[in-house]
N, C-alpha and C positions, 0 to 999 in steps of 0.2 A: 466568625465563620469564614473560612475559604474555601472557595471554588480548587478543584484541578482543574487546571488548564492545560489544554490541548490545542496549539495552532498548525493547520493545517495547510499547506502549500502546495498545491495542485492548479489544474485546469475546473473550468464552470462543464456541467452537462445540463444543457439544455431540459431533455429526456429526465432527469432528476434522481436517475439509479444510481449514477456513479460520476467522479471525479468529486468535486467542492460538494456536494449538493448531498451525496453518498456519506462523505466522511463526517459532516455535521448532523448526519440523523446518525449514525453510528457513536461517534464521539457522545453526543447527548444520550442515545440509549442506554452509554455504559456508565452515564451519570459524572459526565463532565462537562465543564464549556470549554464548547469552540468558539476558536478564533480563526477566518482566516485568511490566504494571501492569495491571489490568482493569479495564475501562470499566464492563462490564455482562455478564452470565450472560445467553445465548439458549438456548433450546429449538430447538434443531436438528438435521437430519438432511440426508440429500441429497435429500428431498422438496421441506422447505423452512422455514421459520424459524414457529415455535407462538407464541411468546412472548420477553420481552423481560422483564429482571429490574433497573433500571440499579442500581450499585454506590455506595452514599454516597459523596458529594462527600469527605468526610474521610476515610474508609477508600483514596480512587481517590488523595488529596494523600499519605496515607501511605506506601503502596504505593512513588509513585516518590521521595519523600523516603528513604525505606527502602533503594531502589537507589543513590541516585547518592552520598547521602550515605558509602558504604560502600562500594562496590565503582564505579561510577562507567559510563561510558559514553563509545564513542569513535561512538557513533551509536545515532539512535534514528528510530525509525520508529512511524508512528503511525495507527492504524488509525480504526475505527469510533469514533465520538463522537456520541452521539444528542440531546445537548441544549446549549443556549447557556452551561449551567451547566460543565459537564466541559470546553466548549471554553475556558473563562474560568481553569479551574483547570490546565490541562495548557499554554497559552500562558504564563499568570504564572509557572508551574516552570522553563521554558524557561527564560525571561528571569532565573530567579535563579539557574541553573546554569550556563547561560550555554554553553549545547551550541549547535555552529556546525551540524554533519554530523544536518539533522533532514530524513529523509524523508517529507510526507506524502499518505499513500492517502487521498482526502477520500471515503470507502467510504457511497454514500447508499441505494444499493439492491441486497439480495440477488441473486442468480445465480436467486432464484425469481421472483423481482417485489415483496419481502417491502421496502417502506419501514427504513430504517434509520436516519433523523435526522429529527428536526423542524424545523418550517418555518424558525423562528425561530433557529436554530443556523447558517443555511446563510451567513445575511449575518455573522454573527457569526465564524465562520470565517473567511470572506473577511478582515476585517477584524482580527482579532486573531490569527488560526495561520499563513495563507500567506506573512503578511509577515517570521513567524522562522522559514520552512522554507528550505533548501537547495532543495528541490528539490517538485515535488507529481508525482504519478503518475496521473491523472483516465482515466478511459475515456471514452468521446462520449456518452453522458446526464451524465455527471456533469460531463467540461467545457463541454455546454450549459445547467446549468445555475450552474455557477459562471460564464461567461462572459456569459450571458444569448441568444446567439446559436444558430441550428439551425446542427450540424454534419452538413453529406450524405453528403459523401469526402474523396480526400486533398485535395481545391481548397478546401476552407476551414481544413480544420490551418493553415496560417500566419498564417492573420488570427486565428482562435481562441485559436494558442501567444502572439499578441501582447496580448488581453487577461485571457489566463488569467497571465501571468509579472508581476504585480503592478507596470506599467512598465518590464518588461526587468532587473528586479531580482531576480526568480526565475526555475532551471531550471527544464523543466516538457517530461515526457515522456509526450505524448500519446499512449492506445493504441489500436491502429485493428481491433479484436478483435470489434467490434462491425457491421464491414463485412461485405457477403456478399461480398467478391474474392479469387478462389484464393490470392493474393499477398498477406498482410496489411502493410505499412508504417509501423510506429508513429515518430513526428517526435517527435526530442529536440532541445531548444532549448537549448541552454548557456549561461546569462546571464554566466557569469563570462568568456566570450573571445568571447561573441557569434555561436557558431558553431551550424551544424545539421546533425544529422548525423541522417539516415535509415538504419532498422534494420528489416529487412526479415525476413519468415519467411512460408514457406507453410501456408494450413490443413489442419488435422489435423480430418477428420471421428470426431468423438468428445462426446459426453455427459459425458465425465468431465473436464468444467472450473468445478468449485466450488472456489473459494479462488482462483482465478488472477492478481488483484491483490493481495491479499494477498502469496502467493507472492511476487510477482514486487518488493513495495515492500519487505520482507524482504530479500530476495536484493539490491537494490538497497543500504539499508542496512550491510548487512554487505560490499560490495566495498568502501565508503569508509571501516567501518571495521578495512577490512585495507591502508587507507593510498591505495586507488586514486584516480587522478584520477579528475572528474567525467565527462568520457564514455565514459572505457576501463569505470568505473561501469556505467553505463549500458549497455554489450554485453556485457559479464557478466553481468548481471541478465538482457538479452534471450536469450541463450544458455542461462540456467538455466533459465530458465520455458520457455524450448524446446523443448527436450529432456525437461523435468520432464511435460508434453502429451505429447509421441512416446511416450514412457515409461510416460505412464499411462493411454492409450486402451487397451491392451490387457487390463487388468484392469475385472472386476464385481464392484461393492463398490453395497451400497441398489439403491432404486430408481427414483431420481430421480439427479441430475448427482453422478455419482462427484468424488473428486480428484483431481488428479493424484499423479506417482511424485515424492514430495521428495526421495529418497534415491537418484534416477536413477545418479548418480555413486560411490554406495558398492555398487553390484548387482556 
């Protein structure tokens, strides 16, 4: 018997909804092990992020040398990275390990308003992580600002899916979470067949949406490494963060943006 593996590469959240803490109840819900590597130690709660601790550049190369070297990975997902320096070290890994199945959450601002990367990491990104990801997971501040463009609704996701996929070269699942329409529609673009397939969910009025890309690049991560194609991928992962919301609106937990239910499926 083997495990799917999933290592995860993010920041710790204090608070336990989102970042490291997020991806490993996700990861496991969808019945894989996690693995994983930390960026950096926050001070957080569901208020909102205090402090920022980042993690030595050698201790963050060891960490995932420690994982793959040994136990290895059939996917990895990659969260919060706050400086040009982490993005240089977690791209070169990549590249020596040589992982196809890499999701990433390009995670630049808290669920508070809490900045989470510096300036100079953002081009850096661009240019050295999207081009070895499978796939990125952006929400509409973040893919306007990787794309450089304002995003208003669903009428510019397609021109935005076209310069956020690094020339049609990467998938890239846009989330529209960030709209005020009862009917939210997040556009996934599938670079590998060229296809788009819209994945639709109604809003859940609820406060308890801290960790929700997280969650959701997680969940995404662990469908491909339990073998699924790239968009069946991608409705699993829609279906898990879901339900993971229906699930966890009804619990109070702080008080500030609770989490959601990770473990909606094992209740």
């Amino acid at each position: 018997m083997k495990y799917n593996r999933v290592l995860t590469i993010a920041g710790s959240d204090s608070g336990g909804g989102a970042g490291i803490q997020a991806d490993i109840k996700a990861i496991s819900a969808m019945g894989c092990f996690a693995a994983s590597a930390i960026t950096a130690v926050t001070v957080q709660n569901t208020v909102g992020v205090q402090g920022v601790h980042p993690i030595p550049l050698d201790i963050l190369e060891g960490q995932i040398d420690a994982v793959l070297s040994d136990i290895g990975a059939d996917a990895i997902k990659i969260g919060m990275l706050h400086s040009a320096d982490v993005v240089e070290v977690v791209a070169r890994k990549i590249e020596e390990y040589g992982i196809k199945n890499v999701v990433l959450d390009p995670v630049m601002v808290s669920t508070s308003g809490h900045r989470l990367i510096e300036e100079s990491a953002i081009e850096t990104l661009k240019r050295r992580l999207v081009p070895l990801a499978r796939v990125i997971t952006p929400n509409i501040p973040e893919g306007e600002i990787l794309s450089g463009r304002r995003i208003e609704g669903e009428k510019d996701f397609k021109s935005a899916v076209e310069l956020l996929s690094n020339g049609g070269k990467v998938s890239v699942l846009l989330k529209a979470g960030h709209l005020k329409d009862n009917v939210l529609v997040d556009y996934f673009f599938n670079a590998e067949d060229g296809t788009t397939t819209l994945l639709p969910s109604c809003r859940v009025e609820t406060r308890n949406t801290h960790g929700t890309g997280c969650t959701l690049s997680s969940a995404f991560a662990a469908a491909l490494a339990r073998g699924e194609e790239l968009t069946q991928a991608a409705r699993s992962a829609k279906r898990y963060i879901e339900q993971a919301i229906i699930s966890g609106a009804k619990y109070e937990i702080g008080k500030g943006h609770g989490p959601v239910d990770h473990f909606w499926n094992h209740n």
